[in-house]
C-alpha positions as CSV (number, residue, x, y, z in Angstrom):
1,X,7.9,0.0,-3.9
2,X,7.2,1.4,-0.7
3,X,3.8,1.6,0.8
4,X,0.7,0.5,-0.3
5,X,0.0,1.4,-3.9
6,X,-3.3,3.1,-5.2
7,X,-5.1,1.3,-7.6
8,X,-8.7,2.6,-9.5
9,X,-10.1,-0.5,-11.8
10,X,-7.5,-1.4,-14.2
11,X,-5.0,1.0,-13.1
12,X,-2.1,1.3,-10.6
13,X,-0.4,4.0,-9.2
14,X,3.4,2.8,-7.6
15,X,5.3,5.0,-5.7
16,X,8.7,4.7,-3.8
17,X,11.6,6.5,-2.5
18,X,15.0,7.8,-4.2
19,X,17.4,4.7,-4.0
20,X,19.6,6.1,-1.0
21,X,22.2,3.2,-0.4
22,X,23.0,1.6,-3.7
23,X,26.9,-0.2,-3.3
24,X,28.5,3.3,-4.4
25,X,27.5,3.7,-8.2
26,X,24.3,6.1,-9.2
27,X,21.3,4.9,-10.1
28,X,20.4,5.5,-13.8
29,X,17.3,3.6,-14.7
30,X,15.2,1.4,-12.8
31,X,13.3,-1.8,-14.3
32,X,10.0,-2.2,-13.1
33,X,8.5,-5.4,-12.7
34,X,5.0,-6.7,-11.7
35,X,3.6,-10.6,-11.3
36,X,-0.1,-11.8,-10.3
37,X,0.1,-13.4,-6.6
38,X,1.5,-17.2,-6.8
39,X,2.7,-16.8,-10.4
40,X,6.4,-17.7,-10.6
41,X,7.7,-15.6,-12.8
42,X,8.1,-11.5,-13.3
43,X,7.2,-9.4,-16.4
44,X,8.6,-6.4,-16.9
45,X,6.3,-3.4,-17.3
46,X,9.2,-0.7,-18.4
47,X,12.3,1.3,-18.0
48,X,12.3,4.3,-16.0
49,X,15.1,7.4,-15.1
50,X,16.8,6.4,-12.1
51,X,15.2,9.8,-10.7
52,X,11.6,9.2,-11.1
53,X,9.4,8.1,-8.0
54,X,6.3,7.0,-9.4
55,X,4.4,5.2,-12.5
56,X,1.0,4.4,-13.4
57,X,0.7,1.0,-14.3
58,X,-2.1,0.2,-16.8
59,X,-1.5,-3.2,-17.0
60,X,-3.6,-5.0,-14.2
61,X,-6.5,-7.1,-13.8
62,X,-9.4,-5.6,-11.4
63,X,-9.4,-7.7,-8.1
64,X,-6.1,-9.7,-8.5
65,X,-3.7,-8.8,-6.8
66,X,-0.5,-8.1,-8.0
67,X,3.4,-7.8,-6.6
68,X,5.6,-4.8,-8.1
């Protein structure tokens, strides 16, 4: 996502932009992933309409920081 997300205790608010440039197809869905900082791998947090721009994410850890 773009920008800096906003985040209130255990909850985070992502938001991004409308995929403009993506190889010719449309976009249906997006899959949206989060990981602690220095963990190797992603989890998936859900499946989203290729139209939306934003989800709140109520699956975080106050103070640790996270990558989406």
């Amino acid at each position: 996502p773009s920008g800096v997300p906003g985040a209130l205790c255990n909850c985070v608010h992502l938001k991004w932009k409308v995929w403009k440039d993506n190889g010719g197809e449309p976009v249906t869905q997006l899959m949206l992933e989060q990981r602690a900082v220095g963990q190797k791998y992603w989890i998936k947090m859900d499946k989203v309409d290729g139209k939306v721009t934003s989800f709140f994410n109520k699956k975080v850890e106050e103070g640790k920081p996270y990558q989406f």
